[in-house]
N, C-alpha and C positions, 0 to 999 in steps of 0.2 A: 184615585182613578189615574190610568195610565198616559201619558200626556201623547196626543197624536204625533203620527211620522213628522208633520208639518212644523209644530212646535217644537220637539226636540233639538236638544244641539247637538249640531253633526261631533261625533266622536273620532277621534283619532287612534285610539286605542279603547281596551278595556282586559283588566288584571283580572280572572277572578269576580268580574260582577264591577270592578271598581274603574271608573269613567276616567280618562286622560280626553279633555274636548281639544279639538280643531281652534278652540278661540284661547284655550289657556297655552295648547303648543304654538300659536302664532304670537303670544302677548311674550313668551318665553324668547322664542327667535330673534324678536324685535328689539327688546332689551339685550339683547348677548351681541347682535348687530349693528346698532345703532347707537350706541354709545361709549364712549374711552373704558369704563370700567367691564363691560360684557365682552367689547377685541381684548384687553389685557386677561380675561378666564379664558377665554376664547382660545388664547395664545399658549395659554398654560396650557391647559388642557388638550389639543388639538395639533398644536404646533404648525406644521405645513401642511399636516396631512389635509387640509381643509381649506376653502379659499374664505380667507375669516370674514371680508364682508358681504358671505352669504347669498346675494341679491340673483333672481333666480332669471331664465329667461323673458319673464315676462315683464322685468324691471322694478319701480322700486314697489313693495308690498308682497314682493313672492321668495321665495326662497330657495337656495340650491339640493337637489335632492339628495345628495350626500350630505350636507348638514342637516337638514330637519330629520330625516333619518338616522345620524346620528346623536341627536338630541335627544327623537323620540327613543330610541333604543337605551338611551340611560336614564331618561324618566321612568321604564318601565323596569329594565333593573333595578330600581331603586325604591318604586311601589311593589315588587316582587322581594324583596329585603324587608321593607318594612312590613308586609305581610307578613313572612315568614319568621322577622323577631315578634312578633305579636300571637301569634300560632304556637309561640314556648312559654305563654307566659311573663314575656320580660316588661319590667316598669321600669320607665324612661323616670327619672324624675329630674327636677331642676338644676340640680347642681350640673347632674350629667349634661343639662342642656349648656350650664354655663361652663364646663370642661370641653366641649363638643366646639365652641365658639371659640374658646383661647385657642384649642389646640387648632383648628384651622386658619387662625388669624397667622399664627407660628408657621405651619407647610405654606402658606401660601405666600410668608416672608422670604423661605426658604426658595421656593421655585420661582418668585422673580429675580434674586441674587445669583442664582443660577443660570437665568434665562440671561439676564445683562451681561456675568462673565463670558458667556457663551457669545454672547455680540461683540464683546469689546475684543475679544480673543482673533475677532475672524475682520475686523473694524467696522462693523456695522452697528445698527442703533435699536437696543431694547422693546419691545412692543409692549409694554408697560410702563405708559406714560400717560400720567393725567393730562387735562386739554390745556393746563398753562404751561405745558414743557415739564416739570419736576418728578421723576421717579414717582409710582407707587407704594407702598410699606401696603403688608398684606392687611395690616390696621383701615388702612383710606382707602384699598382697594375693598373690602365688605362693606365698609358703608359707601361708598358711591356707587356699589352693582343697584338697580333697577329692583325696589320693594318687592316684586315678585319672585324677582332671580334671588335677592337675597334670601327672602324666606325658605325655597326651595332648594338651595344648597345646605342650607344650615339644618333641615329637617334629614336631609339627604345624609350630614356628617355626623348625627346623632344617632342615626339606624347604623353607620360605619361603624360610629366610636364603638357604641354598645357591640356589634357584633365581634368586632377585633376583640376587644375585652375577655371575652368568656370565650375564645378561642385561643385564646393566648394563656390562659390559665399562671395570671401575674402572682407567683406566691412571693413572699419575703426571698425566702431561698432562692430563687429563681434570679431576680431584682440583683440580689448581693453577688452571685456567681457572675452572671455579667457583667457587675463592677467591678470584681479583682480578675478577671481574664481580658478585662480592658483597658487597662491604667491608661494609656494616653489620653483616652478619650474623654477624660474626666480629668484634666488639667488644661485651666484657664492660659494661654500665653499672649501676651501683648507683644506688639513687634512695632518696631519704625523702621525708615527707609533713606538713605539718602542716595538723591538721583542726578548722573550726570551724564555730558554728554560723551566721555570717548575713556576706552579702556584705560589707559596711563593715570586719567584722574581719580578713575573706579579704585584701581589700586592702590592710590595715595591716600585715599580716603579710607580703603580698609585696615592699610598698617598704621592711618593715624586713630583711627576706633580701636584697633586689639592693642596700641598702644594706650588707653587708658581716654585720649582728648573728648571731650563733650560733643554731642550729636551736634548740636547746635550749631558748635564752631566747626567742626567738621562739616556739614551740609551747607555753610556759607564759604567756605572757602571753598568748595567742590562746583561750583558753577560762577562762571558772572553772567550766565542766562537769568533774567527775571523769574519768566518763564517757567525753566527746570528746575529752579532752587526751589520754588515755591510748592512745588510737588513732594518735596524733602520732607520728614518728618511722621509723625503717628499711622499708622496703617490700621491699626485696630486689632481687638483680641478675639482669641478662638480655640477650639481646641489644640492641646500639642500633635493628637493626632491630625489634623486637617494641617498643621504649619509643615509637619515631619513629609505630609506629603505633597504637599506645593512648593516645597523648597527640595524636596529630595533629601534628606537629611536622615543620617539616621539617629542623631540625638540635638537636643538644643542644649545650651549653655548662656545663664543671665547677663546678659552687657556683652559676650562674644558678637563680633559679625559675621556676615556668612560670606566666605567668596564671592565675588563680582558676578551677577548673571547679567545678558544683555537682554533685553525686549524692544521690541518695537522702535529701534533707532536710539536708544537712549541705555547707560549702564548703572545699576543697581545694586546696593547694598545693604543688604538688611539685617539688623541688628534685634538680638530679643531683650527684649527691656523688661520686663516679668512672668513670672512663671509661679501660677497658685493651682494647690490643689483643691477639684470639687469636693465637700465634705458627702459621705453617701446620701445623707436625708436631702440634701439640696439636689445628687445626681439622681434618684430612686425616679422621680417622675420621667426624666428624659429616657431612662433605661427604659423603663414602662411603653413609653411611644416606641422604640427603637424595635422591641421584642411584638409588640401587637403589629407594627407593621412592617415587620420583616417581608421577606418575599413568599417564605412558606407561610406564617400566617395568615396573610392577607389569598393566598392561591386557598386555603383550608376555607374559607370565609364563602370565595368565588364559586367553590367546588358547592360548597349547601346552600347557597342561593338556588344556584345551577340546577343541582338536583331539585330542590322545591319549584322551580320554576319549569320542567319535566313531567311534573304533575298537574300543572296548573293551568288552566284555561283562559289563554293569551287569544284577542283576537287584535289584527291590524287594522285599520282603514288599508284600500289597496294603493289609495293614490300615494302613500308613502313607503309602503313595499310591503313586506309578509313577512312573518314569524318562523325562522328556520333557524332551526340549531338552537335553539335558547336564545337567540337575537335578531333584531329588524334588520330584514336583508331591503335595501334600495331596489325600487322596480326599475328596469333594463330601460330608458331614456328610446325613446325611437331614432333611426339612424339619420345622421345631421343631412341627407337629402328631402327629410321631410321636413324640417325646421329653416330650411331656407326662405327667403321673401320672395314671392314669386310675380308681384308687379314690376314692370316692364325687364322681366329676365325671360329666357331661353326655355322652354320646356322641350326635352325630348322626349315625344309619346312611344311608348315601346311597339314594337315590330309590331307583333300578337295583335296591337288594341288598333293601329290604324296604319297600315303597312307606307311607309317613304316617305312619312310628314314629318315636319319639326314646325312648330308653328310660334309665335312672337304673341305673349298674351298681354299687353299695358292694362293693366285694371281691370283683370278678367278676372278678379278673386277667386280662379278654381286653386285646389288642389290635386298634391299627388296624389298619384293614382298606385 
């Protein structure tokens, strides 16, 4: 029997017949808002365009109509995807789910690495930070998002993974041509660094590295700053291609250093310390991500959700806005004259409604008219 108006939970959406409620998008919001690990997605994901904590006019328990609208809209993307890999026939099965999890643990290492250079570059401070101060790893950033949120991205990268997959049509051949059209990108290089404070030393310190001397003795003689010396040393390894391009270089060489660059008040020398190639069976899986989520594959993916999602019978709730274009468009917020507090403020009544008054309302709780 069909449960009354009364009973019912209020819905937020509905895909196709398939329920998004008002209490699972509030439990969603709540965890992405309220807690270090859902502002650190939040962040990723979002960036400025959004005010990440959410908290709407009505204070705390409500939410800003550009976020929940934004939320809902990729909820429903994402119940529109999994509909439509399920419409072809595709089985998920477990491995896939446990490839679906590494591989998102991995982007999501990647885009806070990115997100920090991005702060450190401009001297600001990363939005991915757990509540005791220490950096994120996309590892402690899944498990501390909110059991809900977690479940729901990881369902959400598994309907991705699968669909990049079979639109990417990964064959051997394919894999192998990207490896040898990309040699840098598939060699390991380590680098260290030594850091000082002013050109003259920068230079003593390069000709005494291309002169043969140990990093070591070189980065203690290069500072009697505590401080700076102590920043000397391992920088970490990476591709040749990412070193060729944050150094500007266009080749590296083992134990050479690189000319003196300055950053931030302080001069820099950095030396490559080794240099290994990836063997293909260890690079085949990286190539494999690189090619499923390129730009165009991922736009080919966009494009037949898109299209399935054209066919499909989307409804909104209104109070979160309406279904245009294949996405939740935000309802138009009323103009901030009517969202004023109107105990003991001013009201002008307009000409029309009662001609030459202005009248002083203290605790008249009307409204505009």
């Amino acid at each position: 029997m069909a449960a009354s108006a009364c009973q019912a939970a209020p819905t937020a959406a509905s895909v196709n017949g398939a329920v998004i409620t008002v209490a699972s998008l509030n439990t969603q919001l709540g965890g992405l808002t309220s807690t270090a690990a859902g502002q650190c997605l939040l962040s990723l994901n979002a960036g400025r365009a959004l005010d990440l904590t959410g908290t709407g006019a009505g204070g705390a328990g409500t939410y800003q109509l550009s976020l929940a609208a934004a939320v809902l809209d990729n909820r429903v993307y994402n119940l529109l995807a999994a509909q439509f890999l399920i419409g072809h026939g595709a089985h998920v099965s477990a491995q896939d789910r446990a490839q679906a999890e590494s591989t998102f643990v991995q982007i999501l290492s990647g885009e806070i690495s990115a997100q920090a250079q991005q702060a450190a570059a401009v001297g600001g401070t990363a939005g991915c930070q757990r509540p005791n101060g220490t950096p994120y790893t996309g590892k402690t950033l899944l498990a501390d998002l909110p059991s809900d949120v977690r479940s729901t991205e990881l369902a959400n990268q598994v309907v991705e993974q699968y669909l990049l997959a079979q639109a990417a049509a990964l064959t051997p051949a394919a894999l192998e041509d990207y490896f040898l059209a990309n040699p840098t990108q598939f060699v390991t290089v380590c680098v260290s660094v030594v850091q000082t404070t002013d050109q003259a030393t920068a230079d003593t310190a390069y000709n005494s590295l291309k002169g043969g001397a140990p990093l070591d003795k070189v980065a203690a003689a290069a500072s009697a700053n505590p401080a700076v010396q102590s920043r000397s040393g391992p920088v970490g390894c990476t591709s040749e291609a990412s070193v060729l391009s944050q150094l500007q270089l266009p080749s590296v060489v083992v134990g050479q250093p690189v000319t003196p660059l300055q950053a931030n008040g302080t001069w820099l020398v950095y030396v490559i310390t080794s240099q290994t190639p990836v063997p293909f069976d260890q690079a085949a899986p990286t190539i494999a991500q690189i090619l499923m989520r390129s730009t165009a594959n991922q736009q080919k993916v966009t494009n037949a959700v898109v299209g399935f999602a054209r066919t499909s019978s989307v409804e909104i709730n209104p109070q979160y806005g309406s279904w245009t274009s294949s996405r939740v468009t935000p309802p138009t917020p009323p103009k901030a004259q009517y969202l004023l507090p109107f105990y003991g403020s001013t009201i002008t009544v307009p000409a029309n409604r009662n001609p030459g008054t202005s009248t002083s309302t203290p605790g008249s709780g009307s409204t505009a008219g």
